[in-house]
Steps between C-alpha positions, in 0.01 A plus 500: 500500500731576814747217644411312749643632816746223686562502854789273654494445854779346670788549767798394302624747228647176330179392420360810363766549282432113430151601354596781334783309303245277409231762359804624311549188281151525420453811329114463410472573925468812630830624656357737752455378871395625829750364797426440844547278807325334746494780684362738276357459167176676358233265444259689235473609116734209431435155238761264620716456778810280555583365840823323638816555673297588850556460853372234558262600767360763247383245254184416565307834640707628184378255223110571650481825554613546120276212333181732741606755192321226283753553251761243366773390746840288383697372809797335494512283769822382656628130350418258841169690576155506446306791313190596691214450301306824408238615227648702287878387549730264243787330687843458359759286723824682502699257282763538214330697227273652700545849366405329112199361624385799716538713145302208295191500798563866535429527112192287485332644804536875324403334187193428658452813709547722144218248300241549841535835469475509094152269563399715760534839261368315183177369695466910607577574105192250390248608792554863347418390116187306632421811662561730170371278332151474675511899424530443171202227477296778714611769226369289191225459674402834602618659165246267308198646768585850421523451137133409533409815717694684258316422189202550647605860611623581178236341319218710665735825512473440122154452496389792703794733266273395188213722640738780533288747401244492773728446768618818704840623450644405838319181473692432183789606667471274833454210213753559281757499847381206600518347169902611453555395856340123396701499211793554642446252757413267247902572357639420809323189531596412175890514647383167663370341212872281480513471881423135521671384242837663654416419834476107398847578322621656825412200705654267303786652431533566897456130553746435274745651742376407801562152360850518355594735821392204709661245343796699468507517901435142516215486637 
């Protein structure tokens, strides 16, 4: 799974360097971040994005035109003022030990972000099984209908091969094909006879993992 991709906007290099000192002391968090200012900073293929140290006049078309993204937004908002209040976007006042508690939100909100996404790709894991497995019901099913047309080919390819004698040649010929061919579908359809039984063993062992990968991801 890749790292989630960190932007930090801001107009004071103090405070970037702030952040970064702070993802540094944590070293389960990524360590790889996009910079930018209020000026100019890209806005897409990004998970979280740290905001503080603006002009003030930049703040607010800033902090909205990021949280439109609809991904997660951290600002750090100065220590006297008040933190607009915007959907997607966790306030932090700028106050001593801000750069801890930044890391410690930071971590959860990635936390989070990793066990969505480990949800999202065991839900897509389980629709595919129900869909195998609904194959595999269709298979047992068909395999026991063609058993039944089988017999009944070979059965009567037998019958009409006892009279042998007062059947043509090419007759006995056409019969005796189609009597090899049945057999030898009847081999291949005996490959299934087991299906079931390791299909149930599939899907159990498959929810199995589904459940200890989920729980594992906390969710």
């Amino acid at each position: 799974m890749e790292p989630p991709k960190i932007l930090i906007v801001s107009d004071d290099s103090e405070f970037s360097n702030a952040v970064v000192r702070s993802w540094t002391d944590s070293p389960h968090l990524p360590t790889s971040f996009t910079l930018g200012t209020s000026s100019e900073f890209v806005r897409e293929g990004l998970d979280l994005t740290i905001v503080g140290g603006l002009r003030e006049s930049q703040e607010s078309p800033v902090l909205k035109s990021l949280c439109r993204t609809g991904k997660s937004v951290i600002y750090i908002s100065r220590p006297n003022g008040s933190a607009p209040k915007l959907t997607g976007m966790v306030a932090i006042p700028e106050v001593e030990g801000w750069p801890q508690l930044l890391a410690t939100v930071a971590g959860e909100i990635l936390e989070r972000m990793r066990a969505v996404a480990e949800l999202s790709r065991l839900t897509e894991m389980s629709f595919q099984l129900e869909r195998q497995a609904a194959l595999g019901r269709y298979m047992v099913e068909a395999r026991h209908n063609l058993n039944n047309a089988l017999t009944s080919i070979l059965g009567n390819c037998d019958l009409i091969l006892l009279d042998d004698e007062q059947l043509p040649s090419a007759t006995k010929r056409q019969v005796e094909t189609i009597r090899n061919m049945g057999m030898r579908l009847n081999e291949i359809m005996q490959r299934f006879s087991s299906l079931q039984k390791e299909m149930l063993l599939v899907e159990q062992q498959s929810e199995s993992s589904i459940k200890a990968r989920a729980i594992a991801a906390g969710v």
